[in-house]
VMD Tcl script that builds the backbone (N, CA, C; Angstrom):
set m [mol new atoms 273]
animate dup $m
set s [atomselect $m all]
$s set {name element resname resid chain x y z} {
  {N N UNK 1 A -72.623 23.986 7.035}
  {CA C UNK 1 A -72.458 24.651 8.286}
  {C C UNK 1 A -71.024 25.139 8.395}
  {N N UNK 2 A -71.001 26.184 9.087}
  {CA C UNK 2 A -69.313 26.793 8.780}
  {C C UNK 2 A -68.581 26.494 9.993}
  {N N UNK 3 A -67.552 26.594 10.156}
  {CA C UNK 3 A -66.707 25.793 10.738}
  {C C UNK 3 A -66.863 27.305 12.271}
  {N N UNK 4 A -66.665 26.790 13.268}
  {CA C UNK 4 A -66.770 28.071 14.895}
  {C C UNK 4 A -65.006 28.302 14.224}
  {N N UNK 5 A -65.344 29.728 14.812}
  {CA C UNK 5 A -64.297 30.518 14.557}
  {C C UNK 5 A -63.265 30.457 15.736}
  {N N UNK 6 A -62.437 31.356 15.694}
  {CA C UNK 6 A -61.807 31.026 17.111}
  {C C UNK 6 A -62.213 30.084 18.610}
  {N N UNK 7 A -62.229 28.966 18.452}
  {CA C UNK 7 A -62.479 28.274 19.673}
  {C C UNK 7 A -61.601 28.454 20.571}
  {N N UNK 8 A -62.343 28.816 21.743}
  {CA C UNK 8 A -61.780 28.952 23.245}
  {C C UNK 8 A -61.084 27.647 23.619}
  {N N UNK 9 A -59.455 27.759 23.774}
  {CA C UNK 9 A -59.091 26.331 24.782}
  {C C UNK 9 A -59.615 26.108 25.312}
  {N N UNK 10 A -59.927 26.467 26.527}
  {CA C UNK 10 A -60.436 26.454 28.032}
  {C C UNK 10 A -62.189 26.060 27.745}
  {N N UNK 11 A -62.461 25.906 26.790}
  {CA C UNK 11 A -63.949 25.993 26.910}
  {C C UNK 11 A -64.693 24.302 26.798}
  {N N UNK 12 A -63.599 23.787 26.831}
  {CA C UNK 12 A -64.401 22.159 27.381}
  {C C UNK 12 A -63.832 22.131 28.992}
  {N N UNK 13 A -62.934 23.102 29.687}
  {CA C UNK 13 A -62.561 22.866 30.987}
  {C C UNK 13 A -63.777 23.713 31.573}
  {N N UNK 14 A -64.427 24.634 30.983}
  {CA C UNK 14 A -65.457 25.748 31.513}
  {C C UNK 14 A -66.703 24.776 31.374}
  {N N UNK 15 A -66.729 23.944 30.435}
  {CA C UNK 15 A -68.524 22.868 30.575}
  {C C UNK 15 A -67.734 21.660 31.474}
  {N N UNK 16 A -67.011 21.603 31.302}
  {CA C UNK 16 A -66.833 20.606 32.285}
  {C C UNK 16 A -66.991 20.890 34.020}
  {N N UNK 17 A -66.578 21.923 34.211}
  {CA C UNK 17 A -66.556 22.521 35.645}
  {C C UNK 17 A -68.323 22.697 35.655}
  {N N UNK 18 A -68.762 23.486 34.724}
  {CA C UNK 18 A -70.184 23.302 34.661}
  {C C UNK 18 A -71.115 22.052 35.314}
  {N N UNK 19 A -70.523 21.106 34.309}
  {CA C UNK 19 A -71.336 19.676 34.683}
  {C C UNK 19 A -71.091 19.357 36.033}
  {N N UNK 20 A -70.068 19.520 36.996}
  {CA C UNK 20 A -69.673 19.466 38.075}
  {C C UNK 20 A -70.554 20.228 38.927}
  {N N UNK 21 A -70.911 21.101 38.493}
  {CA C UNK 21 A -71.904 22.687 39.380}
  {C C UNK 21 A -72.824 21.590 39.059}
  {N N UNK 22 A -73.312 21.164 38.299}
  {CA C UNK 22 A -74.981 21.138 38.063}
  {C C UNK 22 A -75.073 19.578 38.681}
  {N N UNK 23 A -74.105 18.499 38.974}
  {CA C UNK 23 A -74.379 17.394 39.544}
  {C C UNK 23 A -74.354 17.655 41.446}
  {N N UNK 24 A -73.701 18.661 41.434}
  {CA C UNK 24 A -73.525 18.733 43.030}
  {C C UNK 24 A -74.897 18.885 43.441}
  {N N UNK 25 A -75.431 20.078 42.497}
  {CA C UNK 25 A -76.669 20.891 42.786}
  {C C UNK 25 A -78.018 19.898 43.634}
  {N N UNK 26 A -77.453 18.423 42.900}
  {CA C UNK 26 A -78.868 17.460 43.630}
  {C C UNK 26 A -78.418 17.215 44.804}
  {N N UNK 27 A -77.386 17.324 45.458}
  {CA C UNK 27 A -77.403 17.061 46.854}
  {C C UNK 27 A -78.107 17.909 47.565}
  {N N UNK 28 A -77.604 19.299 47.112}
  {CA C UNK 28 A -78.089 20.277 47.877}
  {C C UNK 28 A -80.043 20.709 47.795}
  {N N UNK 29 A -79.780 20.058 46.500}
  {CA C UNK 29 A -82.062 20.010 46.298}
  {C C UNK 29 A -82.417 19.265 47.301}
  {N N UNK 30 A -81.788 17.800 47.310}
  {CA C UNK 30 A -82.203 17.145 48.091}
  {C C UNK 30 A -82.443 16.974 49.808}
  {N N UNK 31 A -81.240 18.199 50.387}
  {CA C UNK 31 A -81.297 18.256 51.293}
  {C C UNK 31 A -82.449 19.639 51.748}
  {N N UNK 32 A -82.241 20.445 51.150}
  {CA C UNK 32 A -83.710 21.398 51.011}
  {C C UNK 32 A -84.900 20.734 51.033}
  {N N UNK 33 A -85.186 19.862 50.313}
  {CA C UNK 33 A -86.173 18.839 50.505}
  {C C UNK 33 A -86.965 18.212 51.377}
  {N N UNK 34 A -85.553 17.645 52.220}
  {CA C UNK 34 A -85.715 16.970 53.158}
  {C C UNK 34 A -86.277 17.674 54.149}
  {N N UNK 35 A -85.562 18.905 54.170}
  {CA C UNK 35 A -86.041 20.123 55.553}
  {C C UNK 35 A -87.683 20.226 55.476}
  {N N UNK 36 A -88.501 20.024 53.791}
  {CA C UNK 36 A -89.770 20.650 53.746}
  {C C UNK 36 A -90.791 19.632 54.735}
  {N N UNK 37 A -92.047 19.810 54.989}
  {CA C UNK 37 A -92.450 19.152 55.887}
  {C C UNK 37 A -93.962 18.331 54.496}
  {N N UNK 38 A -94.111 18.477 53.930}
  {CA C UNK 38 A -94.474 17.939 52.368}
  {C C UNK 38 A -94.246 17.988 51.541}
  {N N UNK 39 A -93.944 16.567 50.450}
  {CA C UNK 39 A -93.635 16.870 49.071}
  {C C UNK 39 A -94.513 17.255 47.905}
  {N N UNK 40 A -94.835 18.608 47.582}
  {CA C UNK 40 A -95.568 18.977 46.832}
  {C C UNK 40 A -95.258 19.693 45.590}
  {N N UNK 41 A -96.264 20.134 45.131}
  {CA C UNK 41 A -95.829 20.721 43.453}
  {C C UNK 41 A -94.619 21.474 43.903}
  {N N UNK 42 A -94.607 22.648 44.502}
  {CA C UNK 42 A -93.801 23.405 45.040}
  {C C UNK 42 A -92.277 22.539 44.954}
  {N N UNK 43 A -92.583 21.498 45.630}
  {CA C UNK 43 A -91.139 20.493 45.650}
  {C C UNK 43 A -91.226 19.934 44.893}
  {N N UNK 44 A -91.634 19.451 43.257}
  {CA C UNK 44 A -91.370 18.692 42.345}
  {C C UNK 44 A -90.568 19.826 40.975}
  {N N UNK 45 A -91.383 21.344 41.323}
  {CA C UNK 45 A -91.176 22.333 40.515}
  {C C UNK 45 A -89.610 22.645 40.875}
  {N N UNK 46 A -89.249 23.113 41.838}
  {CA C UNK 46 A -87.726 22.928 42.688}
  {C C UNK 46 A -86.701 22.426 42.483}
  {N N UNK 47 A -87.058 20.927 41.632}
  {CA C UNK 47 A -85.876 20.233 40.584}
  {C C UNK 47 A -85.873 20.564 39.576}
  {N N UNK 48 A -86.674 21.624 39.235}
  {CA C UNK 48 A -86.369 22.190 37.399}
  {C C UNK 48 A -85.136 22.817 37.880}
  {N N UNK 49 A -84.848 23.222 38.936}
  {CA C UNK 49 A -82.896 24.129 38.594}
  {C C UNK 49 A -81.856 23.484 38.706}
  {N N UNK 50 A -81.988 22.171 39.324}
  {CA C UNK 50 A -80.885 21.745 39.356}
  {C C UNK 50 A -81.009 20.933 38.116}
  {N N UNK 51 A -81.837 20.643 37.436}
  {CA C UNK 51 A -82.007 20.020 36.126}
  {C C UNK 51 A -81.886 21.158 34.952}
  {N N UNK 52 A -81.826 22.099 35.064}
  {CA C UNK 52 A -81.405 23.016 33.921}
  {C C UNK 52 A -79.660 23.276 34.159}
  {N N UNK 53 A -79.835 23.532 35.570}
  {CA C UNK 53 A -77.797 23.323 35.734}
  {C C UNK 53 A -77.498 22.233 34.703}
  {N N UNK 54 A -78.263 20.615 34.977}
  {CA C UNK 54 A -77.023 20.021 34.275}
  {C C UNK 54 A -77.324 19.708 33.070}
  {N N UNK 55 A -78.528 20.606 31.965}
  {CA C UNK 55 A -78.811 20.547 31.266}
  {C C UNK 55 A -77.928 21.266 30.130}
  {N N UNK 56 A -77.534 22.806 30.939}
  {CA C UNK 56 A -76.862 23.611 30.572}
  {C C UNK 56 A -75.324 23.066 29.981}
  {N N UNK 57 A -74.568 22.344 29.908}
  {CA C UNK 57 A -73.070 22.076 29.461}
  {C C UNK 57 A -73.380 21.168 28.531}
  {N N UNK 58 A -74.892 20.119 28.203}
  {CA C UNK 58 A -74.846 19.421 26.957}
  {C C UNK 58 A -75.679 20.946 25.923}
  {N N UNK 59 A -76.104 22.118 26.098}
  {CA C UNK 59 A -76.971 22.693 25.814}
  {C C UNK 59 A -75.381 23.416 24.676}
  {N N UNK 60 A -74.407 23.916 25.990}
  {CA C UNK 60 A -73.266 24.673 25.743}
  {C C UNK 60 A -72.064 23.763 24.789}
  {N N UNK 61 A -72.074 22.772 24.852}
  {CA C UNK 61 A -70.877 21.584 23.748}
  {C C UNK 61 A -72.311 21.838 22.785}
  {N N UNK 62 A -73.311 21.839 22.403}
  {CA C UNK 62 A -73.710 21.699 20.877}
  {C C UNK 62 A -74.170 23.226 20.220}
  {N N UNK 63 A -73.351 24.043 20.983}
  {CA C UNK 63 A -73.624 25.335 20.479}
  {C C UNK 63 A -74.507 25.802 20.349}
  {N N UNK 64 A -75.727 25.274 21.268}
  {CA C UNK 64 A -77.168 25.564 21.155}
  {C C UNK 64 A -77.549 27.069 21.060}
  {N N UNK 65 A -76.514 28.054 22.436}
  {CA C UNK 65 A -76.793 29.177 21.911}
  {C C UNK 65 A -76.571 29.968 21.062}
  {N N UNK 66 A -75.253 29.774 19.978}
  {CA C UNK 66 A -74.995 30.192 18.641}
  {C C UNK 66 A -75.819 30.325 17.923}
  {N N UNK 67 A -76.504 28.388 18.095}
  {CA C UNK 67 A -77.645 28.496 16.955}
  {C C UNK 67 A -78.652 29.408 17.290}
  {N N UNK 68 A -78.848 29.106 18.115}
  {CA C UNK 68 A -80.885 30.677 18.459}
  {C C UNK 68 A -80.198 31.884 17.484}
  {N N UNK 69 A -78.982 31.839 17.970}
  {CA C UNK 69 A -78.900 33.767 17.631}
  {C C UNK 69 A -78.763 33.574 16.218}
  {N N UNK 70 A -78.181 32.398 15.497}
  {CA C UNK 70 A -78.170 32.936 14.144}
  {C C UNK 70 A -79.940 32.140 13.406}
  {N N UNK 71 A -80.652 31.738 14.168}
  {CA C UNK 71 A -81.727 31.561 13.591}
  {C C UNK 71 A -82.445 32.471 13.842}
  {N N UNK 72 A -82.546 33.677 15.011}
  {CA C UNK 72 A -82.896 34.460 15.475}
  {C C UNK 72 A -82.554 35.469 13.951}
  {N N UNK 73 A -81.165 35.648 13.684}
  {CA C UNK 73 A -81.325 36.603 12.425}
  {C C UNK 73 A -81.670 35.907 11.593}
  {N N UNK 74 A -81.596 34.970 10.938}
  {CA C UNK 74 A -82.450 34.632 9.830}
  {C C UNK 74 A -83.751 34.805 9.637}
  {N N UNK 75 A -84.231 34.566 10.595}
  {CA C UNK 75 A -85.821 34.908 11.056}
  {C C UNK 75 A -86.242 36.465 10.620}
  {N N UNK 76 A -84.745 37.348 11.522}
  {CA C UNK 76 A -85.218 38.834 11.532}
  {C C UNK 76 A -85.151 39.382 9.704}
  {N N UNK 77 A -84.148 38.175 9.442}
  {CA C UNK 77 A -83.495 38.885 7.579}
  {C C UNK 77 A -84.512 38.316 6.784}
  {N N UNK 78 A -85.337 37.085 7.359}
  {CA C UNK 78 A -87.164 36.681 6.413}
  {C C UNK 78 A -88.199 37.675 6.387}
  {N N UNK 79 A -88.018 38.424 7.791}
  {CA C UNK 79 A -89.565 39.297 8.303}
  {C C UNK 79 A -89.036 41.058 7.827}
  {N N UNK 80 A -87.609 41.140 7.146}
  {CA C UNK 80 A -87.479 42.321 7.007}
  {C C UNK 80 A -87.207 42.962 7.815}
  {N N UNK 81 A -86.801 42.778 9.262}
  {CA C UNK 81 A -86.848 43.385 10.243}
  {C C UNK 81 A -85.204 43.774 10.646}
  {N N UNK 82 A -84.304 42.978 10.401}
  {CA C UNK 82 A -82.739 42.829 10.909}
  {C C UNK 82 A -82.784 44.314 10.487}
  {N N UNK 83 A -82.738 45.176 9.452}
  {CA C UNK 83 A -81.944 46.544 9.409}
  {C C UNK 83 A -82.525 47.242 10.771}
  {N N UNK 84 A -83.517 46.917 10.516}
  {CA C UNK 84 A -84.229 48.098 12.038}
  {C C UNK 84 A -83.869 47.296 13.520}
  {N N UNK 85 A -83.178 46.559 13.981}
  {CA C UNK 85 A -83.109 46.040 15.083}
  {C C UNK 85 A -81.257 46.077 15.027}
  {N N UNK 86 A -80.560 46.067 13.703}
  {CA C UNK 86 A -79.306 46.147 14.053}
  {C C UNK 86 A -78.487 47.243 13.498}
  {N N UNK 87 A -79.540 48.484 13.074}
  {CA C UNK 87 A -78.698 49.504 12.742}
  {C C UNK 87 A -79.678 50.804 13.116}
  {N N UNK 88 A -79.922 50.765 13.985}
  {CA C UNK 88 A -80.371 51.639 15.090}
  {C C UNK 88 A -81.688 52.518 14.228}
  {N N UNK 89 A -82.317 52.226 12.522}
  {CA C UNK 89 A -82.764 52.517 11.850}
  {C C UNK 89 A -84.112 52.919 12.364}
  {N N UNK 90 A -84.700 54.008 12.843}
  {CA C UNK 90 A -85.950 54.684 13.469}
  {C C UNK 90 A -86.691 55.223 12.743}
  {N N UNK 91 A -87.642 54.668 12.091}
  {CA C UNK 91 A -88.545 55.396 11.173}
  {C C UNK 91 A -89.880 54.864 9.749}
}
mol reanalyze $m
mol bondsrecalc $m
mol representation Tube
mol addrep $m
């Protein structure tokens, strides 16, 4: 595996502020919640966002989205497809 190229200083202060967004987020589910007058699918489905908030900064420290994109081209450079999707190749 090759070593990330220019790493951002700031980019464990940017998941960190992250993890901060995404723990607050359950207060504020919870108080939405509270307002509803039943707890139903509707309100169990409702914690998928504040659970992807704080999913998002362990997702972002393991470079999860680097990886898609370069498995994403490997994929496209198996199926033959990368020239026609990254060099505008029509025909």
């Amino acid at each position: 595996m090759q070593p990330h190229h220019e790493e951002d200083p700031s980019r464990g202060i940017k998941i960190g502020l992250l993890a901060v967004i995404g723990l607050m987020s359950w207060p504020v589910w919870a108080a939405v919640i509270a307002g509803m007058q039943s707890f139903n699918y509707a309100a169990w489905a409702s914690a998928l966002v504040p659970l992807a908030i704080c999913m998002m900064p362990i997702a972002l420290w393991l470079h999860v989205p680097e990886r898609v994109g370069h498995g994403r081209e490997r994929v496209e450079h198996a199926l033959h497809v990368d020239g026609l999707t990254h060099h505008d190749h029509h025909g």
